[in-house]
C-alpha positions as CSV (number, residue, x, y, z in Angstrom):
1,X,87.7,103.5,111.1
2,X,84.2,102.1,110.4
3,X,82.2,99.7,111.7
4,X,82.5,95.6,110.7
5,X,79.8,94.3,109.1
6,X,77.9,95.6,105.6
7,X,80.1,98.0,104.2
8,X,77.9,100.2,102.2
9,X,80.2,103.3,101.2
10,X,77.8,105.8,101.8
11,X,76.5,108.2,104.2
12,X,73.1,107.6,106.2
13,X,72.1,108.7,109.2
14,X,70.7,106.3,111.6
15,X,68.2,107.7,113.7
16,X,64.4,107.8,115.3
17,X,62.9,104.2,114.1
18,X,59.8,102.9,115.8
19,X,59.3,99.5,116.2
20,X,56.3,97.2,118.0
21,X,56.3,93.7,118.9
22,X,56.3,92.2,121.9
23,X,59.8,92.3,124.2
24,X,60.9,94.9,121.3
25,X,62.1,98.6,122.9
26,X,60.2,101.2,122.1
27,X,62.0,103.4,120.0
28,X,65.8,102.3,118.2
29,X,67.3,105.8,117.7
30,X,70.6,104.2,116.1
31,X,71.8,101.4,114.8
32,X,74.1,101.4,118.0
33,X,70.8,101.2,119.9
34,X,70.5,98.0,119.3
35,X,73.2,97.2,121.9
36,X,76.4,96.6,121.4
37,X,77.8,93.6,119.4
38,X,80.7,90.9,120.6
39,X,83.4,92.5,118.5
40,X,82.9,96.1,119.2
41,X,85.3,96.0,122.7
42,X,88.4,94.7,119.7
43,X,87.8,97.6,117.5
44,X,88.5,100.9,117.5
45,X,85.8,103.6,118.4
46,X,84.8,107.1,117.0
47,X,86.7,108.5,119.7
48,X,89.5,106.3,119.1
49,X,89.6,107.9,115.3
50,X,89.5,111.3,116.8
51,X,92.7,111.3,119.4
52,X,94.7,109.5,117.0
53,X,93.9,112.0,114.4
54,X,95.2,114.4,116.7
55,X,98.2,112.8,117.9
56,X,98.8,112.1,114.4
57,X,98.6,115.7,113.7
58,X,101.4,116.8,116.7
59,X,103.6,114.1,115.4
60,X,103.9,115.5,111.9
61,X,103.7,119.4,112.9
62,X,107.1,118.1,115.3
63,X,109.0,116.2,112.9
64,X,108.1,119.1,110.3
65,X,109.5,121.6,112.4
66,X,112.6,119.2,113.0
67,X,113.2,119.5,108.8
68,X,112.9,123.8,109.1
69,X,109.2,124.0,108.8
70,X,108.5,126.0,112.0
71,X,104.8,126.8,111.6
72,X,103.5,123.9,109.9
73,X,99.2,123.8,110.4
74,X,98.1,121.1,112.3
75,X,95.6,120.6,109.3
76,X,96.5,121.7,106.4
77,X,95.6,121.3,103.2
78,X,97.0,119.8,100.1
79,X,98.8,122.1,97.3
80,X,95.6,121.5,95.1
81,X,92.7,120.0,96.7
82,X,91.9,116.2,96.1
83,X,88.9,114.8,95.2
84,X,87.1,113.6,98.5
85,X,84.0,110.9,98.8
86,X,81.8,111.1,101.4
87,X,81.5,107.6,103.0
88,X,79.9,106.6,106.2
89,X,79.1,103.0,106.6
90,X,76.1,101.2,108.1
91,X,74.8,98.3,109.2
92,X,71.3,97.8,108.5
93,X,70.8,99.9,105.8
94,X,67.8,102.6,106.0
95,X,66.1,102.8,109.4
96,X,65.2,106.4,109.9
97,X,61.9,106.8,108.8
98,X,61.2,110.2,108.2
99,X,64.6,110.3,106.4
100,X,63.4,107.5,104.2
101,X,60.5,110.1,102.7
102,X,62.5,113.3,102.6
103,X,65.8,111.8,101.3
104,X,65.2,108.3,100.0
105,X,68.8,106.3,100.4
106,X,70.7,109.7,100.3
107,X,70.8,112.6,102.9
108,X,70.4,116.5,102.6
109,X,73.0,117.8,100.9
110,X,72.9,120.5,103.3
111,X,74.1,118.7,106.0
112,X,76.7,116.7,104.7
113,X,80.2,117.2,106.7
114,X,82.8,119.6,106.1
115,X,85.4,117.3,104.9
116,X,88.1,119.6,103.8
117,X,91.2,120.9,106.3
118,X,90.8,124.4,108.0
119,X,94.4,125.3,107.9
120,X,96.3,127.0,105.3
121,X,97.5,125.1,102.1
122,X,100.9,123.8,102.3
123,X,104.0,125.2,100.0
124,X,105.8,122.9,97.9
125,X,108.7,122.7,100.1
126,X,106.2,121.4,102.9
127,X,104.8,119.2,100.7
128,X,108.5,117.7,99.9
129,X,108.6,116.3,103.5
130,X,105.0,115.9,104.4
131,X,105.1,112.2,103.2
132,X,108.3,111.0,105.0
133,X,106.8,113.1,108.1
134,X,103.2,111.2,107.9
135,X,105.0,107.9,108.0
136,X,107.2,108.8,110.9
137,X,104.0,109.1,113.1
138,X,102.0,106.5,111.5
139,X,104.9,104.2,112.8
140,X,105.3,106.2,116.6
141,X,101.4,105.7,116.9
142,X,101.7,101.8,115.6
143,X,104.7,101.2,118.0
144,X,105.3,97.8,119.8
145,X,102.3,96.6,117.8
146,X,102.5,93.1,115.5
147,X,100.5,94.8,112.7
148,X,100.3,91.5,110.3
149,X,99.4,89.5,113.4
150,X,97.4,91.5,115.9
151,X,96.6,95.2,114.6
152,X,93.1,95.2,114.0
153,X,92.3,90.9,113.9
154,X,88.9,91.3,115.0
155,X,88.4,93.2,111.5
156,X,90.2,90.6,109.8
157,X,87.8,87.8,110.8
158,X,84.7,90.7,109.5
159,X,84.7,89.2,105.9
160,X,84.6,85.1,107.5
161,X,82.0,86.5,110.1
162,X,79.5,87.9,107.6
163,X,79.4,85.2,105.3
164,X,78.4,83.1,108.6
165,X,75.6,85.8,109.0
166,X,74.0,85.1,106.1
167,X,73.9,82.0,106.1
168,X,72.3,82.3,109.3
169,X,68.2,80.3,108.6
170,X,67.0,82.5,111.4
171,X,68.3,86.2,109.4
172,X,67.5,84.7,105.9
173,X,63.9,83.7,107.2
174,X,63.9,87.5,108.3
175,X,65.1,89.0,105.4
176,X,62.5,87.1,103.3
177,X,59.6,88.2,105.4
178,X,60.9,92.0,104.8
179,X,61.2,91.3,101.5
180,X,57.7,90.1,100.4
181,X,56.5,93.1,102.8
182,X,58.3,95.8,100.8
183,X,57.1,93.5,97.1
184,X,53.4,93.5,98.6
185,X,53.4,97.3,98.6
186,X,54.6,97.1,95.0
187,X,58.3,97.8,95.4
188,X,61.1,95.6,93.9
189,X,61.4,92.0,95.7
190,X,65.2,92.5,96.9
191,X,67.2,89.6,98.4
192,X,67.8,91.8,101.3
193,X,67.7,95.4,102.9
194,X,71.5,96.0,101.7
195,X,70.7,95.7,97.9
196,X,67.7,97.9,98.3
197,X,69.9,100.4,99.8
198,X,72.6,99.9,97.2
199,X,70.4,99.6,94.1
200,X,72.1,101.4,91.0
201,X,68.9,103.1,90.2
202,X,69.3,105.4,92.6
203,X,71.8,106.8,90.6
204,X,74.6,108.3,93.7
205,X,77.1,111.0,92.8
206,X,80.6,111.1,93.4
207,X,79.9,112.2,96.7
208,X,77.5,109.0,97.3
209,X,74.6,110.8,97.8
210,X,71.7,110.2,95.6
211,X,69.5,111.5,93.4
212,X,66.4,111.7,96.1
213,X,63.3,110.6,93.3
214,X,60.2,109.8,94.3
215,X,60.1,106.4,93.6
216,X,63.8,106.2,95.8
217,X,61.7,108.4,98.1
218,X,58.6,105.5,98.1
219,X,61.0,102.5,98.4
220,X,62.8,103.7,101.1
221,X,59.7,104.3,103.2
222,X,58.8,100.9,102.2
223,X,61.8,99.5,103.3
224,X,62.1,101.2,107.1
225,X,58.4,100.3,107.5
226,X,59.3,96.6,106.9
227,X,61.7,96.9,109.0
228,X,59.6,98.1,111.6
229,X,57.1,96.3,111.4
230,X,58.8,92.8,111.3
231,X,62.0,94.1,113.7
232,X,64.4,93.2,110.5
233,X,67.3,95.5,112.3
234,X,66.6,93.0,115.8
235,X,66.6,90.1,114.3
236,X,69.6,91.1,111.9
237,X,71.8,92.4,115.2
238,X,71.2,89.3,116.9
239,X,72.5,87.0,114.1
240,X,75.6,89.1,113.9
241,X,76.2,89.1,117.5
242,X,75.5,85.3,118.1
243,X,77.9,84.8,114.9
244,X,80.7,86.9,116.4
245,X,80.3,85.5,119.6
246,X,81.1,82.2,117.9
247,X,83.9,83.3,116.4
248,X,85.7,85.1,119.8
249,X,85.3,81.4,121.1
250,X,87.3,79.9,118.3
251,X,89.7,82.3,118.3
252,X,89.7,83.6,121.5
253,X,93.6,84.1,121.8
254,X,93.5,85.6,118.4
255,X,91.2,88.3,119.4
256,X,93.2,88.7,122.7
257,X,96.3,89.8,121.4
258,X,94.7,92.3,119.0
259,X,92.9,93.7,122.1
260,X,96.0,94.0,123.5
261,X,97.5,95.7,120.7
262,X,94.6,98.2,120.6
263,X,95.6,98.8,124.1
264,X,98.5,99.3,123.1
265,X,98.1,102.1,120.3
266,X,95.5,103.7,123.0
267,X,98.3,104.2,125.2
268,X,100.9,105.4,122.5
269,X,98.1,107.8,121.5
270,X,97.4,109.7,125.1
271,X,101.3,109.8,125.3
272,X,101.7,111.6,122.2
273,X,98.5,113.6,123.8
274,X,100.2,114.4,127.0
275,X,103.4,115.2,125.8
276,X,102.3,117.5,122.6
277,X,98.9,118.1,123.0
């Protein structure tokens, strides 16, 4: 469950970004500090993710038990562990500065997330039923909910709403003063902070982290002072949130009935919480 918007595949971590200008807040800690957008109160949040990972979890661990598994983890791990990718989308690209010259367009290694399960490894015979058993809850949680109609429209309209974004005169005329700023302090000229941040010479790693050089190192910098400097991130989250709020109006039943089904699933969800949990 990630955010709409630029999808970058990657982990970065959004944090302490000064900015000046006038009317501008003094610090933007987050992206999210930037206020939230139209669509956000249509999607699901981080904490959404979280419960329904747990319900998820007492679902399967029950109907597990129901096929002779009686001590089934509530996180287990696969017979042979897969290959995992870190990704963490955002929305603006870099905008930690002091990240920007220790990591470049990557993060410390050190600090990446523990992604794999902390139960026990699951025998063959679990792994028989696990399937049929992660189904079973996937369709308790999605209950009474039109999922090629409602589940989720808000994310449907994403790819429709950013293409609105960019053609937005106001963001281009943004996004082409922070790019002669990051050219004048003799960095590539890119179209915009997303192909800076997703430049192939930075060379990521399975895990999407990068390789951290100096000249990664240099751009980056570049880059989050731009953005500083000119209040790219502001001027950015304000074309995306005029451009959604367009689009709510348009479709404004639409985007009701996929609140309601996200009402819905939250409801399913502290059910299976109450009940199991």
């Amino acid at each position: 469950m990630t955010s709409r918007g630029w999808r970058l595949g990657v982990v970065a971590v959004l944090a302490a970004v000064c900015v000046s200008g006038p009317g501008g807040p003094d610090v933007i800690r987050t992206a999210s500090y930037l206020g939230p957008l139209p669509a956000d109160r249509y999607d699901v949040t981080p904490q959404d993710y979280q419960r329904s990972q747990r319900a998820s979890a007492l679902l399967v661990r029950q109907c597990m038990a129901e096929r002779g598994h009686r001590d089934f983890p509530l996180d287990p791990r696969y017979p042979s562990d897969p290959v995992v990718a870190t990704a963490v989308s955002t929305d603006y690209g870099a905008l930690d500065l002091a990240a920007a010259g220790r990591w470049g367009y990557g993060w410390d290694p050190a600090r990446s997330p523990a992604l794999l399960p902390k139960g026990r490894r699951m025998t063959d015979a679990e792994y028989a039923d696990f399937p049929a058993c992660n189904a079973e809850a996937s369709r308790r949680l999605m209950r009474g909910i039109d999922l090629k109609r409602d589940w989720l429209y808000a994310g449907t309209r994403a790819v429709e709403v950013d293409k609105a974004v960019k053609r937005d005169p106001r963001l281009r005329a943004a996004w082409d003063v922070w790019s002669r700023c990051v050219a004048d302090q003799g960095f590539t000229r890119y179209p915009d902070p997303v192909a800076a941040y997703t430049d192939p010479a930075w060379q990521r790693g399975s895990d999407g982290n990068t390789r951290h050089t100096q000249r990664e190192r240099a751009t980056a910098v570049a880059d989050v002072t731009c953005k500083r400097r000119h209040r790219t991130a502001e001027l950015w989250h304000a074309a995306r949130a005029r451009q959604q709020a367009v689009d709510i109006a348009r479709h404004r039943d639409r985007y009701a009935a996929g609140l309601q089904a996200l009402r819905t699933y939250r409801a399913t969800i502290a059910e299976v919480l109450r009940t199991l949990g």
